[in-house]
N, C-alpha and C positions, 0 to 999 in steps of 0.2 A: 320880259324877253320871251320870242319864239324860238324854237332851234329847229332847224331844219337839217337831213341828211343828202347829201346830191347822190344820185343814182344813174348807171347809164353804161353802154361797153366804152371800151377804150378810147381813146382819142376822138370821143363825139362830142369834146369843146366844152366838160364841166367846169373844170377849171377856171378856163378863160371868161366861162359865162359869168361867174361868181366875182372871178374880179371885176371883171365888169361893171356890174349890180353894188361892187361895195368897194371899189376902190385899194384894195388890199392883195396882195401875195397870197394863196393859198397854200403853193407848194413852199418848205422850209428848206428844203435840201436845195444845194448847188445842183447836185445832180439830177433833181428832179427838173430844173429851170435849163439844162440844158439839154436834156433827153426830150424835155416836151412831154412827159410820163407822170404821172402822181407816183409815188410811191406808198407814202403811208398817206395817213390822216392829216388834213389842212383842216385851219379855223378860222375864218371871218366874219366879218359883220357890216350887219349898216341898219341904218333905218326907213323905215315906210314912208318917214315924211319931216319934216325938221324936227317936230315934236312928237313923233310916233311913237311906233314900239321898236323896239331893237328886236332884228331879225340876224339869229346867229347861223351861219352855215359848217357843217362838219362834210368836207370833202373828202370824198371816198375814192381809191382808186377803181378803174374799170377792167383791170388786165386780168386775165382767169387766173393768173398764178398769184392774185392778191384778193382772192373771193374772202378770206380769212378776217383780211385787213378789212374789208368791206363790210361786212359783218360785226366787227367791232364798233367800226361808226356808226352801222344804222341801227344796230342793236336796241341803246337806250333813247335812239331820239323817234319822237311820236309822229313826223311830217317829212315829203320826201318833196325833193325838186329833181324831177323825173326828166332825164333830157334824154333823146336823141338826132342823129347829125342829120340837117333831109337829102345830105349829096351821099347818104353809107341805108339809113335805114335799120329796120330791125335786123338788132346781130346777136349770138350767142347769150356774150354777157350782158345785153340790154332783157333777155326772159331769163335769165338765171338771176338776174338782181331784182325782175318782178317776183318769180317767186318767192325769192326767201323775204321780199317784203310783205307778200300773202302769206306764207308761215308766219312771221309776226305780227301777223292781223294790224297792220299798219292801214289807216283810214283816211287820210290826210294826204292832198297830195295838188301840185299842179304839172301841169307837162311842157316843157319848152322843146321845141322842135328848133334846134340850133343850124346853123353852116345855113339860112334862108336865100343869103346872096349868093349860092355856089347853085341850088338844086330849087324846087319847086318845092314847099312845103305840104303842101295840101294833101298829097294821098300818103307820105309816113305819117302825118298828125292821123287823118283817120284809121289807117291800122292801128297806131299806137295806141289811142282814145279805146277804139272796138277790143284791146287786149288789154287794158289796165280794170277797165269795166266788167272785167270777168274775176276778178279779183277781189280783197279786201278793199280796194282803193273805191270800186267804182267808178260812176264816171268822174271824170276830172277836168277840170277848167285847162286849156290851152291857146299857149302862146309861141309863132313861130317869133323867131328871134334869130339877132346875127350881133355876136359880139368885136367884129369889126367895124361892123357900117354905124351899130345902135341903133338899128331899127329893130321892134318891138319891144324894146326894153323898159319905156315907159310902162307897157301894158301890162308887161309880164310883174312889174312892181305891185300895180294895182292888185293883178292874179298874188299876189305875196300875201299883201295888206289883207284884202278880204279871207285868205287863209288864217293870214293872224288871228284874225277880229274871231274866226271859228272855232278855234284849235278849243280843246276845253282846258281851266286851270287846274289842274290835280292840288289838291289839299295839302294847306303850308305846316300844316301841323301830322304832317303822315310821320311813318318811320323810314330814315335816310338809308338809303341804300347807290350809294355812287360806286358806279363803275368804273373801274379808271383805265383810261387809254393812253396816259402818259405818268411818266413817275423821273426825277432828275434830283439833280439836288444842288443846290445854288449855295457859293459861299458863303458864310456868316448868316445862312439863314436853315441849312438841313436841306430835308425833302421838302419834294414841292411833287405834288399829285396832281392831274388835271382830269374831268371828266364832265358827263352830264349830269346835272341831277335833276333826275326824271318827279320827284317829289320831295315836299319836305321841307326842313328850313337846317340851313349850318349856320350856325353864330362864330365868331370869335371866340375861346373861352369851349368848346365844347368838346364832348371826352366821346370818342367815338370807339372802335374795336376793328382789327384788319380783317383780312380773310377767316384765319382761325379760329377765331373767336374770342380769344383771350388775349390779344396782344394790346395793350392798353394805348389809346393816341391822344392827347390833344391838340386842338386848331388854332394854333398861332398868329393866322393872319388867311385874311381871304381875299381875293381879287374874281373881279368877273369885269369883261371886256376892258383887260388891262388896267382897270381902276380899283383903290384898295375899298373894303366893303366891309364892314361890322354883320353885317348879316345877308346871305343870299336865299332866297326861296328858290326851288322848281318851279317850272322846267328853266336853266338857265346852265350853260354855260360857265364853270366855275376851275378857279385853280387855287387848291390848298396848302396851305405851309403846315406839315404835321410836324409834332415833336413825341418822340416817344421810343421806347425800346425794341429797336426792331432788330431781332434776329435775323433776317435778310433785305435785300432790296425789297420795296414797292416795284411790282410792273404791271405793264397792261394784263386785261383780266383778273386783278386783285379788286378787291372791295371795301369799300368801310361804312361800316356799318351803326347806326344807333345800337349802345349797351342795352343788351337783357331783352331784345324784339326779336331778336330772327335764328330759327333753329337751319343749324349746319346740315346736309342732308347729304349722303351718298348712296341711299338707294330712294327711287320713285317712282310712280305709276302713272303711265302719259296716254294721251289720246293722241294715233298719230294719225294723220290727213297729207294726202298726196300718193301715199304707196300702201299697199296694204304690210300688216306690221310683221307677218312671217315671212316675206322678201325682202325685209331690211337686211343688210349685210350685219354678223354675228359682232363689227366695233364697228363703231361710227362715232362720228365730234359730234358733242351737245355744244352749239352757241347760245350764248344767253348772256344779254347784257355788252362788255367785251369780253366775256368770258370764252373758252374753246376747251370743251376736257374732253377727252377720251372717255367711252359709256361702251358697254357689256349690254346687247337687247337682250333680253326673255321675252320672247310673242308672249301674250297671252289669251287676247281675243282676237276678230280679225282686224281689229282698229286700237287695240289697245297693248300696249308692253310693259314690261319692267325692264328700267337702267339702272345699274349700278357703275356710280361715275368714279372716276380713277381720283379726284378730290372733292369733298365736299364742298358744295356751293350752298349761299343764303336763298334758298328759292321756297313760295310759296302758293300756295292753292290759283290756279288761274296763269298762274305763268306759260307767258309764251317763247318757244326755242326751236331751233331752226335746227337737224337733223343733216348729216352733210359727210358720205365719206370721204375720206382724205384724199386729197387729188383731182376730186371734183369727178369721180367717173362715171358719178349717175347724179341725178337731178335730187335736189335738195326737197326735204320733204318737212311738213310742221310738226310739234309737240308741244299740246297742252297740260300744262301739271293739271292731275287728278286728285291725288295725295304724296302728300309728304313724308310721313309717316305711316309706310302700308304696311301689311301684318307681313309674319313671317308664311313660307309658304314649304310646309315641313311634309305635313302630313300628305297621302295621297289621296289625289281628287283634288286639293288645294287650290291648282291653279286652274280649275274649271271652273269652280267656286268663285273665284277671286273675278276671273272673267266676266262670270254672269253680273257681278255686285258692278263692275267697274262700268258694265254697260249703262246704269242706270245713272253714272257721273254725268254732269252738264263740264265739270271745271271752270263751273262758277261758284264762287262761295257760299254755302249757303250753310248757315250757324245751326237750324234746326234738324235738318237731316246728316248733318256729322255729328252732333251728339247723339241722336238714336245709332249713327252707325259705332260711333267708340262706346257709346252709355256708358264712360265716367273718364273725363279727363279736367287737368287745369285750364283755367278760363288763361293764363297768360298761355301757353302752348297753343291752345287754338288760336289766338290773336297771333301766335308769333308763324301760324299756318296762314295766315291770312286770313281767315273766316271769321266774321263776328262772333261772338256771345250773345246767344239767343236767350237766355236765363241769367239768374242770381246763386252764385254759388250756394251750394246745399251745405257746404261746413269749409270755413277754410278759403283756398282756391279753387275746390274741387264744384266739378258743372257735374251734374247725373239728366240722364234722360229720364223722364217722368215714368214710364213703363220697366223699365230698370231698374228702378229707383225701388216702388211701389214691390216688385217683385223681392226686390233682396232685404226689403223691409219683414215679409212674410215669412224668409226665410228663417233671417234670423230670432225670429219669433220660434220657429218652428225648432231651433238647434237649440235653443234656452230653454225650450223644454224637454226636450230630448234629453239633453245631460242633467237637467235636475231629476227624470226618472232613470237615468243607469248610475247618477252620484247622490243619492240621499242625502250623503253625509255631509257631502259639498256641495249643495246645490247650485251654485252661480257660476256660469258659465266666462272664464277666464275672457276677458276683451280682446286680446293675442289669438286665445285659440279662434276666438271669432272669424278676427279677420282671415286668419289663414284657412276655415272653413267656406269663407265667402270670396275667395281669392281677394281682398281688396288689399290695394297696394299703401293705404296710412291707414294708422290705426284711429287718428280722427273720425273716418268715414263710421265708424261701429259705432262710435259716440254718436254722429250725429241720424244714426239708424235711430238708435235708442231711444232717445228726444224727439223724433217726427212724431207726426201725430200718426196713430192709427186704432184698429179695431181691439189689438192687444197692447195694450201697456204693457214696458218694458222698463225696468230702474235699474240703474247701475251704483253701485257701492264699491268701494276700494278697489278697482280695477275689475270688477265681478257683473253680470249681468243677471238678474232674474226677472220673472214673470210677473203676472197680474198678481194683485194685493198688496203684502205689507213689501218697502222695501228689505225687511228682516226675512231669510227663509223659513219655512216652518222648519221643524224638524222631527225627523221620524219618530215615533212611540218607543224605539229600544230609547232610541239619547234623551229623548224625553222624559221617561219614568228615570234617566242616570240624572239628570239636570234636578229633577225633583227630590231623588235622595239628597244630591249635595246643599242644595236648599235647607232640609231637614236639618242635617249637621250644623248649618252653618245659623240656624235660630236664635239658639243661646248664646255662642259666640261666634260672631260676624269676621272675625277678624282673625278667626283660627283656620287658617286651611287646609282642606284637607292635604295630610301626607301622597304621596308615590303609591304607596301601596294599594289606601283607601280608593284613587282612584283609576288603577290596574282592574279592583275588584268590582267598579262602576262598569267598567267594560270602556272607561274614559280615556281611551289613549290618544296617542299625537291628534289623528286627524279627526278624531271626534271631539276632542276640545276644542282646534281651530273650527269647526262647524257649529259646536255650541257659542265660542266668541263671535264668528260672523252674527247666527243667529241674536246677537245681542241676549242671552241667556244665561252667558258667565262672564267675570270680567277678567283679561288675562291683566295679572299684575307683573309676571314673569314667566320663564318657560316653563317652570315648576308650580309657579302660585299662580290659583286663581280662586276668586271672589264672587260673591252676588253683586249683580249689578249696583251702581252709586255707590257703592262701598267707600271708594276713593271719598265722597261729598262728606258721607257718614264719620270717614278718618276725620276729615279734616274738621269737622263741629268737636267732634271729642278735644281734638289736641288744640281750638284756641280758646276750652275752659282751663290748658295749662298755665302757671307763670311764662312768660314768655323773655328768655329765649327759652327752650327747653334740650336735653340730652336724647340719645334712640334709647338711653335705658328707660327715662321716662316717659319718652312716647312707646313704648315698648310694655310698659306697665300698666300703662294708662288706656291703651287698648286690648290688654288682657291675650297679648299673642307672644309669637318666639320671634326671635331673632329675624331667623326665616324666612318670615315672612315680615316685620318690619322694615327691614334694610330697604329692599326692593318697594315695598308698599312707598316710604318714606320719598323715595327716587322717584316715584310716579307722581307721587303730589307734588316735588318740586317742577317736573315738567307740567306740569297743569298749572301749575303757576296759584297751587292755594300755601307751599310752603317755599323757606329759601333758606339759603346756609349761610350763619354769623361769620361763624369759622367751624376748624376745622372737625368741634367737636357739637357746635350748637345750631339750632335751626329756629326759624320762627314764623309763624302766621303772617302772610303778608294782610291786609287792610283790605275787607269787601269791597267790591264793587257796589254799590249800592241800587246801581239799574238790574242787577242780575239775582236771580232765588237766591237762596241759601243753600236749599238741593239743588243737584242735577241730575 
């Protein structure tokens, strides 16, 4: 299917053209068939040739107090059928409906020069021709036409066809974003949405999401040119039966959306064309799609603004929107999305700054120059901006820019060692505090700092980072020569530890024994006891020369220590899994591993 928008002022015979060409009613209203008026949006069809492509038209009104309505239908469809009458000529709304079709860079297009049995075609086609050509559109193929007599209406088909045959197909596997220009709701069946969809594919069966973003939908059933459909692609012409919890009506200018693709957005950054961007009136409607919201300009360049829109819309890098104060009392002017996501602008100078950067936008997508500009965001975010993924996430979902990247690599080099010379006692630089030292927003991203490759080797241990060599820290010469006494003591009996006191007078307190256990040094058995290293392996050889099961008094004996320190010791072997408890007063040797030492 093609879809076509009709374009043109008022009563210069769109209408009548369309029925024409397809046999069908455009206008739905009584009162539009009797006023001779379009009011809202008409939908018809026909095809190119018995077997051809189905060509669908979205008829638009022409009257200036429905530029709104007009807007809505030409919004999402990509091809125009541009008429005007040759007994009227160019009128107001036939260059106020070229422009906003030039603000949405609309490329596509043929021109019927209608009423040919009233007036002389030939010099409105050449005007018309010389002013579409000055546009997005180009020149454009032209057919005079008379939808009473049906002469050129043969021709103008052909002019259709060969538009068809050109249009391009947008990708059936895009993400769904229909805009909806009608919403009702039919008995025994709920809502029923209708719109275009400009890309993508809707199935039966599919879970889509409304404007907000969380309102949960699925698609019940689908029709496209009145017939039922298990699945419609873009660009076509579609009306959906949704089921789902809706806290209000569906109306025109609502959306639905593919779940977990499109970020909601109410501030953005636009390049605008037609006016320069500090003579835009302080509100003006952003249309987009059939959308129409209320926007707040901030100039910022002379071609560039910030809007901040009165509801958030799914819009993405490249979009295009037509600029339009209410009432129509100046000439409508374009807006290309730049970003979606632009920085905050707090500081002073900010928005000169922002200006300068913003000159350098095409608002074309482009995946390598937005990651150098963010240097570190989720690869789904930028997909849901519309920009590719130029890279392979560095850890996680997370994209970094290679120069960014490489930099906060050094840094973090440089902060690990830093705190292992103002912490001796703790050498290892907490992973938390990292991040927060390196502004970075998961603490994944430190990890996978840690793991790059580079000039300094960095090892991380129990949430701790340190430096080049062991990943054990050293440890300074006072805790060293205390580490070495307790050694001493502990020669003859391994298994006696030292008292409180003993090691007060080591200089061994809280944070120098957690600096000695990191360092793998001493073994903590509990908050009070601790050991030489393997001590735990050493317990465990002694107590399975016991009868088995055994008592704590006898493993207590049998290890030649106190209470004390057996209870706690005894508790650490069962977590290691070399002992386990009969009951409540016995324990015993579980059964070697046989792939594994005997020490550890």
């Amino acid at each position: 299917m093609r879809v076509l928008t009709t374009a043109g002022h008022v009563d210069h015979g769109k209408s009548a053209l369309v029925r024409a060409l397809t046999g069908m009613e455009p206008d739905r209203y009584e009162e539009e068939r009797r006023r001779g008026l379009t009011l809202d949006l008409g939908f018809v069809w026909t095809r190119t040739e018995p077997d051809g492509e189905y060509l669908a038209f979205v008829d638009v009104p022409g009257h200036e107090r429905f530029v709104a309505t007009m807007l809505a239908g030409a919004g999402p469809v990509p091809a125009v059928l541009f008429v005007v009458a040759a007994d009227q000529g160019w009128q107001p709304q036939s260059q106020e409906h070229l422009v906003i079709l030039d603000a949405l860079g609309v490329r596509h297009a043929v021109l019927a020069v209608t009423r040919s049995d009233l007036a002389d075609p030939e010099p409105v086609r050449a005007d018309a021709v010389r002013r579409l050509a000055a546009t997005s559109l180009g020149t454009v193929p032209s057919v005079a036409v008379s939808a009473v007599t049906g002469a050129g209406l043969d021709a103008l088909r052909t002019e259709l066809a060969r538009l068809a045959d050109a249009l391009p197909v947008p990708p059936a596997d895009a993400d769904v974003r229909l805009w909806l220009d009608r919403a009702f709701t039919v008995r025994g069946h709920g809502t029923v949405v209708t719109g275009t969809l400009g890309a993508g594919t809707l199935r039966v069966g599919d879970r889509l999401v409304a404007s907000d973003g969380t309102t949960a939908l699925r698609v019940r059933a689908l029709q496209s040119l009145q017939r039922e459909r298990t699945a419609v692609s873009g660009v076509a012409r579609v009306a959906v039966n949704v089921h789902g919890s809706l806290d209000g009506a569906l109306r025109r200018g609502d959306v639905l959306l593919t779940p977990d693709r499109w970020l909601l957005t109410d501030l953005i950054d636009v390049r605008v064309a037609g006016e320069p961007a500090g003579e835009l009136p302080r509100t003006v409607r952003l249309h987009l799609g059939t959308a129409a919201v209320a926007v707040t300009v901030r100039p910022l360049g002379e071609d560039t603004a910030r809007l901040t829109l009165s509801r958030p819309l799914p819009l993405r890098v490249g979009d295009r929107a037509v600029l339009r104060e209410p009432g129509g009392g100046r000439t409508p002017c374009a807006a290309t999305v730049l970003d979606v996501r632009p920085p905050r602008l707090d500081r002073r100078g900010a928005g000169r700054a922002r200006a300068a950067e913003l000159a350098t936008l095409t608002g074309r997508p482009d995946g390598a120059a937005e990651l150098r500009r963010r240097r570190l965001v989720r690869r789904t975010e930028l997909l849901a901006m519309g920009v590719p993924a130029p890279a392979e996430p560095v850890t996680g979902d997370w994209l970094a820019d290679e120069h960014h990247w490489a930099g906060l690599r050094t840094r973090l080099a440089a902060e690990v060692e830093r705190y292992a010379e103002e912490h001796p006692m703790e050498p290892g630089l907490p992973a938390e505090a990292a991040r927060r030292l390196l502004d970075l927003p998961d603490r994944a991203l430190v990890d996978a700092l840690a793991r790059a490759p580079g000039a300094t080797a960095l090892h991380s241990r129990e949430g701790r980072l340190y430096g080049p060599g062991s990943v054990r820290p050293a440890l300074p010469p006072p805790l060293r020569a205390a580490v070495d006494a307790v050694r001493q003591d502990l020669e003859k009996t391994p298994f006696r530890a030292p008292e409180a006191d003993r090691l007060a007078e080591l200089g061994l307190h809280r944070k120098a024994l957690a600096a000695a256990v990191r360092a793998g040094a001493l073994l903590r058995v509990s908050d009070t006891v601790v050991l030489l290293p393997g001590a735990d392996a050493e317990a465990a050889a002694v107590l399975r020369r016991l009868p088995q099961p055994f008592t704590l008094s006898e493993a207590r004996r049998a290890l030649d220590t106190t209470r004390r320190v057996a209870v706690p010791l005894l508790e650490l072997l069962d977590a290691r899994g070399h002992t386990e408890r009969v009951d409540d007063l016995h324990r015993r040797c579980r059964p070697q591993d046989p792939r594994k030492p005997t020490n550890t």
